[in-house]
Phi, psi and omega in degrees: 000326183286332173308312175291348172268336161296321198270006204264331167268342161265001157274314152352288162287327146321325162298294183330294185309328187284338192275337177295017189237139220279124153109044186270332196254120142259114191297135189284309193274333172274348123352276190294329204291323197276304179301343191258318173335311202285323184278328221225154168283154179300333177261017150257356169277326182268359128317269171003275197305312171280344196232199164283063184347330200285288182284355157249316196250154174269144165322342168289309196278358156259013186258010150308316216266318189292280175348289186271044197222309173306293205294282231311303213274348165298329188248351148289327187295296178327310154314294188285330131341268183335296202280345189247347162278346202284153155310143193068331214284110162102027178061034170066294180290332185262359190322321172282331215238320174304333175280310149334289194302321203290332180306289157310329193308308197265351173278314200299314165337281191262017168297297196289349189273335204254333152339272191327311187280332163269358165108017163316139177274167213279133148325332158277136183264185210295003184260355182093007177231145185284133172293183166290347172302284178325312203287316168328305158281337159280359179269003148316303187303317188289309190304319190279330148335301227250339168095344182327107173308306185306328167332309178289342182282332195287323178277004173291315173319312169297294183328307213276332167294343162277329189278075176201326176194097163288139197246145163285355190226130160311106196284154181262126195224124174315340247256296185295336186255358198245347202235297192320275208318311185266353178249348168300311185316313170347306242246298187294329158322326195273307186249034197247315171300325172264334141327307216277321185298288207275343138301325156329284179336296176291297167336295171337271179323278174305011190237020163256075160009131173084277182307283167356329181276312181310312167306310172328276165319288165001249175341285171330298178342292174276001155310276195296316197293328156278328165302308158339284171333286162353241188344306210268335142308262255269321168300326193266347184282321193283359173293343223251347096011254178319289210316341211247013169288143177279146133320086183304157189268341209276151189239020175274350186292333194176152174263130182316193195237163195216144191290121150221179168286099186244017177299004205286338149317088157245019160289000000 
């Protein structure tokens, strides 16, 4: 019981540090409004935004839209990894846990953009912040990321339960405290054991002069690129779910969307 509540803290503090770092929160709509434009007419991007992306953009161009959301954030992670193995890089003593967070920073990122894009409801509740649900569920996502089997039952779980009356907003659902809530604990327990692993690991790996950066960038390399993938097969698995979803009427969930220029999300 005490390994799990240790491993359980230090994912903790690690999520923290990555959700303490600016730009962590993504806006659905200007999110989808900068990606979809480019594909799409104004009025089936703002069908999107207000609706299901699922039942409007075809499936070919959002999983275009997903790729080059993965490659964006693979060759930032990936970079910035490089640069914090160097001898000095990130002033050194803080050099392992500033590499972590920034690391984790870019799974929450783009956990919540391939959401979005595969038709999940938004995730900021109406003040712009993520709940403790939400967070739940993206450290689901992160599990899945991350290869975590039980991961994969919550989000089969989740998928069929938004898909019975699709929202534009994350709804507070027993759903989240009887399915999420114990398999998110799992999942930060699962990857509270492997942080631990992988600060060893990474320490090692900074304490090789030079290399150190390589190694480093590496390691991120082969990582970040395929859990992106994960997730984004498993996500691209739940459309057919949604497409095929009632809509909902109630508007307490999210306000429609009204045209304007949000493009500024282009990552």
């Amino acid at each position: 019981m005490e390994d799990n509540s240790n491993a359980i803290a230090v994912w903790n503090k690690v999520l923290g540090a990555a959700m303490s770092l600016p730009g962590v929160k993504v806006n659905r709509k200007e999110f989808l409004f900068g990606k979809l434009m480019p594909y799409c007419n104004q009025e089936n991007t703002l069908k999107a935004i207000n609706g299901n992306p699922t039942k409007v953009i075809d499936i070919a161009i959002l999983n275009k839209i997903a790729d080059s959301v993965i490659s964006s954030h693979t060759t930032e992670v990936t970079a910035i990894s490089a640069v914090a193995g160097m001898p000095g890089g990130f002033a050194m003593a803080a050099t392992i846990p500033a590499d972590i967070a920034q690391y984790y920073w870019h799974t929450l990122v783009v956990s919540q953009k391939l959401a979005y894009i595969y038709g999940w409801p938004d995730l900021l509740d109406k003040d712009g912040n993520l709940s403790d649900d939400a967070v739940n569920l993206l450290t689901v996502f992160l599990g899945v990321m991350s290869g975590v089997a039980v991961a994969n039952e919550g989000i089969n779980k989740a998928a069929r339960a938004f898909s019975v009356q699709v929202v534009k907003r994350l709804p507070k659902m027993a759903l989240t405290k009887t399915v999420i809530y114990p398999i998110a604990k799992q999942v930060a327990k699962w990857l509270g054991i492997q942080l631990t692993k992988e600060n060893f690991a990474k320490a090692l790996g900074k304490a090789i002069p030079v290399l150190g950066g390589i190694i480093s960038g590496g390691i991120t390399l082969s990582t970040f690129l395929p859990q992106a993938r994960r997730l984004k097969k498993k996500l691209q698995e739940q459309t057919d779910l949604f497409k095929n979803a009632k809509e909902t009427t109630d508007t307490t969930n999210a306000e429609e969307v009204e045209y304007e220029d949000v493009s500024s999300d282009t990552d």
